[in-house]
N, C-alpha and C positions, 0 to 999 in steps of 0.2 A: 595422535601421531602413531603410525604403525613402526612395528621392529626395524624395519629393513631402512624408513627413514632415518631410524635412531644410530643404525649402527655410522661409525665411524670409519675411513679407511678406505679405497677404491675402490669399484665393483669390481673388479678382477678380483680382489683381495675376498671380496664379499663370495664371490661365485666359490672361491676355494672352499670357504667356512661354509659350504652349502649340504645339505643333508643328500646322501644319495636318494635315486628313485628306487624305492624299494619293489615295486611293480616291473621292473624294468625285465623284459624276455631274455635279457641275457645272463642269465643265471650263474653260470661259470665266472662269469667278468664278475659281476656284483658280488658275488665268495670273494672274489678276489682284492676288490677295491675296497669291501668292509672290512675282511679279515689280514689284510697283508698290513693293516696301520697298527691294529689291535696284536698281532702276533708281534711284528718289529718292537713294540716300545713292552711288550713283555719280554721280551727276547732278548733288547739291551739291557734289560733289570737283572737276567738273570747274567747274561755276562760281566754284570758291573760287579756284581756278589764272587761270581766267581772267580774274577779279576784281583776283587780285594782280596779273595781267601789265600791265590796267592802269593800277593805282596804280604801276608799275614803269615804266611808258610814260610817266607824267609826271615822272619822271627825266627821262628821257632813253634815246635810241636804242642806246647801246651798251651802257646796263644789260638791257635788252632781253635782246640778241645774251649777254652774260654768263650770263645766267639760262639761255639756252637751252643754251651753250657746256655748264656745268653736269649738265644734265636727263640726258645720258645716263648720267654716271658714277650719279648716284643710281638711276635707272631701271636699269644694272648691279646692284649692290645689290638694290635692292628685287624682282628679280629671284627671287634667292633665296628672298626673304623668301615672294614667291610659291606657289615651287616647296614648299616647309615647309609651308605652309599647305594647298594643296591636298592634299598627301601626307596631315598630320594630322586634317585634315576628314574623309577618306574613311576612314582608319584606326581614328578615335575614332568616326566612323558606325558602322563594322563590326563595335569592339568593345561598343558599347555593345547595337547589333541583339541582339548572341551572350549577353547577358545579361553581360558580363563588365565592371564597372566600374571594378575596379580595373586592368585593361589598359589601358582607354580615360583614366584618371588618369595612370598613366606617361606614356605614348605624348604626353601635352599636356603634362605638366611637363616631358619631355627635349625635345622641341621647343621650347619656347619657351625653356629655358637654352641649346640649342643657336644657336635666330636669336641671340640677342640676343649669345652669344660672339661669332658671327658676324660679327655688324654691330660690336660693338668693337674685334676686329681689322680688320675692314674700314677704318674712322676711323683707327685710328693708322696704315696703308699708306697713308691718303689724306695725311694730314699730314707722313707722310716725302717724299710724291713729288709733291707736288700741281701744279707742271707738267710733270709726264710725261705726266698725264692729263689735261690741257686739251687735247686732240685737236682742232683748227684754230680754236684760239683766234689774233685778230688778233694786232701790237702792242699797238695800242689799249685794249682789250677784257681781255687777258690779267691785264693786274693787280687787275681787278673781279674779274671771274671766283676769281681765286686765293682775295681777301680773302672773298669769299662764300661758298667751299666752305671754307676752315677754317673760319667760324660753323658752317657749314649742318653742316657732321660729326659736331657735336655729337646730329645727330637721326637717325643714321643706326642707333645700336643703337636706339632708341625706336618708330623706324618698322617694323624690324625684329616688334619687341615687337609695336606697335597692330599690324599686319598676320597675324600669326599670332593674337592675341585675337579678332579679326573672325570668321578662318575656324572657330575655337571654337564662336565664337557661334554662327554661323551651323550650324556643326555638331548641335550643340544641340535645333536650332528654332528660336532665338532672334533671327531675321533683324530683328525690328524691334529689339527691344536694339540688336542692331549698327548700324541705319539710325540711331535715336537718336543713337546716340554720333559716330558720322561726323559727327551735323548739328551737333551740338552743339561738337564739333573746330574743323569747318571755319568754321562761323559764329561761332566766335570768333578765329580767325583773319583773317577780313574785317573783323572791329572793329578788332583789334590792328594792321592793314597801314598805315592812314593815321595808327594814333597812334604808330605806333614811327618811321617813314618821314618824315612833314612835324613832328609832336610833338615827338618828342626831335631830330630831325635826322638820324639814323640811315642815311637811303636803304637802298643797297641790306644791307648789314648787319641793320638793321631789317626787313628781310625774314624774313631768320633766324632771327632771336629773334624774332617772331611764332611761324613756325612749331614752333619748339620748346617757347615755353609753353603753345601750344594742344593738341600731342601730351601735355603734360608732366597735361593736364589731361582726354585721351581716357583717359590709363593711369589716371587716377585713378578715374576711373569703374571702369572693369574690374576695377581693384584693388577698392574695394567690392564690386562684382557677387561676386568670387568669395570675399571677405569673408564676406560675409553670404549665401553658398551658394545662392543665387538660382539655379543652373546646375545640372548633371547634374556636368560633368567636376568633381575637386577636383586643384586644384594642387599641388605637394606638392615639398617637396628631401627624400624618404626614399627619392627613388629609390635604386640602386645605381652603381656604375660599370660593374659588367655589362650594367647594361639599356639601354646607349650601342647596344646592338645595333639595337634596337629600332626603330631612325632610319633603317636598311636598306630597310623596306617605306615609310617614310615618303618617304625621300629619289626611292626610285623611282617611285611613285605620282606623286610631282610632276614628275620631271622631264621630261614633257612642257611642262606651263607654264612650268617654266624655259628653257628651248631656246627658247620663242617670245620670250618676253618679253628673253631677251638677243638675238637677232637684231631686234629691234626695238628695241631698246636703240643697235644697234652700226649700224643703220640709219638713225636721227635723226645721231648723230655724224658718219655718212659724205653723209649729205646737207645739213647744218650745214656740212662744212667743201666739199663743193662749192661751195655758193651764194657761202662766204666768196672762195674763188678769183675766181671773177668780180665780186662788188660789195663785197666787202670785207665791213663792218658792218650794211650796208644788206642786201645779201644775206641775212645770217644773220638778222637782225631778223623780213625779212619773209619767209620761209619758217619761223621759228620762230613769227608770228602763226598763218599757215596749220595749223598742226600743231597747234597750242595751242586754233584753233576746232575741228578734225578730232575731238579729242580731247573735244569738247562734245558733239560729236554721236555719238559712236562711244559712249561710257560710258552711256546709255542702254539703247540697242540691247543692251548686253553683256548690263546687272543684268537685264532683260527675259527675257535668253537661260540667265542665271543661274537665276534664278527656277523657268524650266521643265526647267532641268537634272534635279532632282530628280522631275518630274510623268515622262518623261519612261524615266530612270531606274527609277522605282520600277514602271511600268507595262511597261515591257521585262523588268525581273525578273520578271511574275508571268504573261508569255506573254503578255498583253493586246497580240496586237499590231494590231488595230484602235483600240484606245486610241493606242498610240505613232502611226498614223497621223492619227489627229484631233487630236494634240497638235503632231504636225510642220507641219502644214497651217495650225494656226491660229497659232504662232507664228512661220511664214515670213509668214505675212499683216502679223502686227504688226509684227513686225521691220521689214519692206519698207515699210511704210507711214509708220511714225518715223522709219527712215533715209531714207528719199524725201524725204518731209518737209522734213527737216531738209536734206540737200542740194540740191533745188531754193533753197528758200530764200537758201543761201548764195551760191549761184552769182547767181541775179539781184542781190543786195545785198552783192556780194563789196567792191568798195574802203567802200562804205558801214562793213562791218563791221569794216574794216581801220581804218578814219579814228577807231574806238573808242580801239583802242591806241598810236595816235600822231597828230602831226599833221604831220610829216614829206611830203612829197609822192613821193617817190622810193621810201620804204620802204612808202608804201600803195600805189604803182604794182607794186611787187615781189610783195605780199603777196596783192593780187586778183589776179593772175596764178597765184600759188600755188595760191590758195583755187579757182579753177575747176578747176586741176587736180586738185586732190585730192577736190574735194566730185564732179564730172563721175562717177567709178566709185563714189561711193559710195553711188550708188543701189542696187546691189545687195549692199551691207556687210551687209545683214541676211538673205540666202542662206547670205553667208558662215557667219555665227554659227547659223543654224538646222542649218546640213552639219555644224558642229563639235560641237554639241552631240551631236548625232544621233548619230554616230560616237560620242564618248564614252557617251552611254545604252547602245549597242549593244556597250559593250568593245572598242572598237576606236581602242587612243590611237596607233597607228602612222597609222592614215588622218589622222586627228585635227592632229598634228602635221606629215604632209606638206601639209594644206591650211593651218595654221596658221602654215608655216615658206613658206608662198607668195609673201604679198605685200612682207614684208621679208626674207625669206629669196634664197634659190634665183632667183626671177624680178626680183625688183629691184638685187640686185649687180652682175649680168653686164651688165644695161640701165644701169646707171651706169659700165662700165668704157667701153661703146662707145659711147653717145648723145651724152655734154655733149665727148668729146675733138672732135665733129664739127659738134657743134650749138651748143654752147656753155652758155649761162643756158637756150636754150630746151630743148636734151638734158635738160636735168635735168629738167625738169618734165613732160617727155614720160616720162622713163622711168619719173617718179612716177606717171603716170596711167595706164602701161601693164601695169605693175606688179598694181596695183589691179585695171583694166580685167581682165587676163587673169585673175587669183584670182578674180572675181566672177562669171566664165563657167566658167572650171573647177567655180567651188559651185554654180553652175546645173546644169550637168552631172547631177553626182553627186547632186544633190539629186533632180533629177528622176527619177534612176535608181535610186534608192534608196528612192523612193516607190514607183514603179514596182513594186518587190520587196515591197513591205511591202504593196501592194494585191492583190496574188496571191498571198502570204500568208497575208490576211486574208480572201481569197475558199479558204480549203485545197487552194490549187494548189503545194502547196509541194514534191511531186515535180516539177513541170516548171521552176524557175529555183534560180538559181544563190543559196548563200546571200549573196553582197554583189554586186553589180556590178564585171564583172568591169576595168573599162578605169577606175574611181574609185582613188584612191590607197588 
């Protein structure tokens, strides 16, 4: 019996869950109809975060600084969860391409028993150790901090879970299922925030338990979806213990997403506890505003960059490489144009936007400070994502992850070892912006050069240039 008999549900319903035509000539539409599902249900993620910070602002300022204290162990973790996902996405893509469904079945059922061991040993190391891992948490601060991450640990196999069912989905076709379910997540998590918080009394605890019965309630969705076989993949415990091998290609496929995501993980931490150095709680508060706006405007840009990963991809497999040049051009256009956007914006109504999440005068002095700095380079954040993608369509996850490992990587460490010992509060923020600044010309760069080769390509001058640019990572 083939998929389409198996699934459940209406044809109308069926035609929804239907994969676009990636071939399709209308190229602007198809950006549109890939990237506007992918961009929305980042876009709610990042408003739902932002939302709670703040309902968590009207606490008070060192639940703030707690919260953020927090953000990168979980962003550790979720890490992972990442690295799994993208690995299985392209894996269960590839098997299912091959006609092979029962490989693309395994390959989603050992991954996801794998995150989800994952993330429950994860939680019990957290609970044996959990200030080891407050990395520059205050006095102050530190016993929020603590009581938050034993709740919050409870969500960390779950998240685990929804984050590999995503890339499933998405895997699939299924991108709006998946956007669905995020919204449907997160927007009930923004109900839950002020009734578990001011309702029961809860504070920052009541953060927690929000977020874990609104995950409690994405899996149940997903749980139906693969119920009632809505989907290609079928879930299955008949794997083997042999077929643990299987998570070889998986693991490596991702582990370029994982390498970024923890240097950006371990990047928030290290400049978390610089700020702490110099203003204490204040510090961390209002560099964690700035990061938490950053993160508003960035999650857009991505799902966008997401979206045309696959147009992108599928049009580099089949030679078309004037295709991949009209896809790289119009997506550095959008990209640039959201991220501009959205950074101009900030920077004119920086303590404005600051005054959201508190009302503090010192920690919104800290935070428009931040906010210029970090919004200032990221005018160019959507080169960045258009070079990365590019690179990825092109099979090239080594470029990929040298420009991906840029701006929290390699270029912002060494600028934190020598800027703030000299400069102080302002070092830090210099080196956050230079950080930034330099990644965003280096993506200029390579972009341009890379276009460059893909236009005399597509003119079949392809004896006279080199196949990549030879000075791009």
């Amino acid at each position: 019996m083939n998929d389409m008999s198996e699934m459940n549900g209406s044809p109308q319903k069926r035609r929804r869950l239907a994969p676009e035509d990636l071939a399709s000539p209308q190229l602007f539409r198809l950006l549109l109809r890939l990237g506007l599902p992918a961009m929305f249900g980042l876009s709610i993620n990042a408003a739902h975060h932002t939302i709670n910070m703040i309902f968590v602002g009207m606490i008070g300022e060192d639940q703030i600084a707690a919260i953020m204290i927090v953000l990168p162990i979980l962003m550790l973790i979720a890490a992972f969860g990442e690295g799994i996902g993208v690995g299985v996405a392209t894996e269960v893509g590839r098997a299912l391409g091959a006609g092979n469904r029962s490989r693309a079945s395994t390959l989603a059922s050992i991954s996801l028993a794998a995150g989800v061991v994952f993330g429950a040993a994860s939680a019990v190391a957290i609970v044996a150790f959990p200030s080891f891992l407050l990395f520059g948490a205050t006095p102050a601060i530190e016993p929020l901090a603590q009581h938050y991450l034993l709740i919050i640990v409870v969500s960390i196999p779950l998240t685990m879970a929804q984050i590999i069912l995503d890339f499933l989905a998405i895997a699939e076709g299924n991108a709006r299922f998946s956007m669905w379910t995020l919204v449907a997540c997160f927007a009930l998590n923004i109900i839950l925030d002020p009734i578990m918080i001011f309702g029961f009394g809860l504070g920052l605890q009541g953060v927690a338990i929000a977020t874990i019965l609104s995950q409690l309630v994405a899996l149940s969705i997903y749980g139906a979806y693969h119920a009632r076989r809505l989907g290609t993949v079928r879930l299955t415990f008949g794997w083997r213990f042999g077929d643990i091998r299987h998570l070889k290609p998986v693991l490596a496929v991702g582990a370029p997403t994982t390498l970024t995501s923890l240097a950006t993980a371990g990047a928030i931490a290290m400049i978390l506890s610089v700020a702490g150095t110099y203003y204490g709680e204040d510090g961390i508060a209002g560099i964690g505003i700035a990061l938490r706006l950053l993160a508003v405007g960035a999650l857009p840009v991505i799902g966008i960059s997401l979206g045309a990963q696959s147009i992108l991809s599928f049009a580099w497999g089949r030679g078309d490489i004037s295709r991949v040049l009209s896809a790289a051009r119009m997506l550095s256009a959008v990209t640039s144009a959201v991220g501009g956007a959205f950074g101009l914006t900030a920077i004119v109504f920086s303590e404005h936007l600051a005054s959201f999440f508190t009302d503090d005068a010192s920690v919104i002095s800290i935070a428009g400070q931040a906010i210029v700095a970090t919004h200032l380079p990221f005018l160019l954040f959507g080169l960045r994502q258009t070079v990365l993608i590019l690179f990825q369509a092109q099979g090239r996850p080594k470029a990929a992850v040298a420009v991906g490992l840029a701006q929290n990587g390699y270029l912002l460490f060494p600028l934190l070892a020598l800027l703030p010992p000299f400069f102080g509060f302002s070092g830090l923020l210099g080196a956050m912006f230079l950080a930034s600044a330099l990644t965003g010309l280096l993506s200029a760069v390579c972009l341009m050069r890379t276009l460059s080769a893909l236009r005399q390509r597509s003119a079949d001058h392809v004896a006279s240039i080199r196949p990549y640019p030879s000075f791009c990572p």
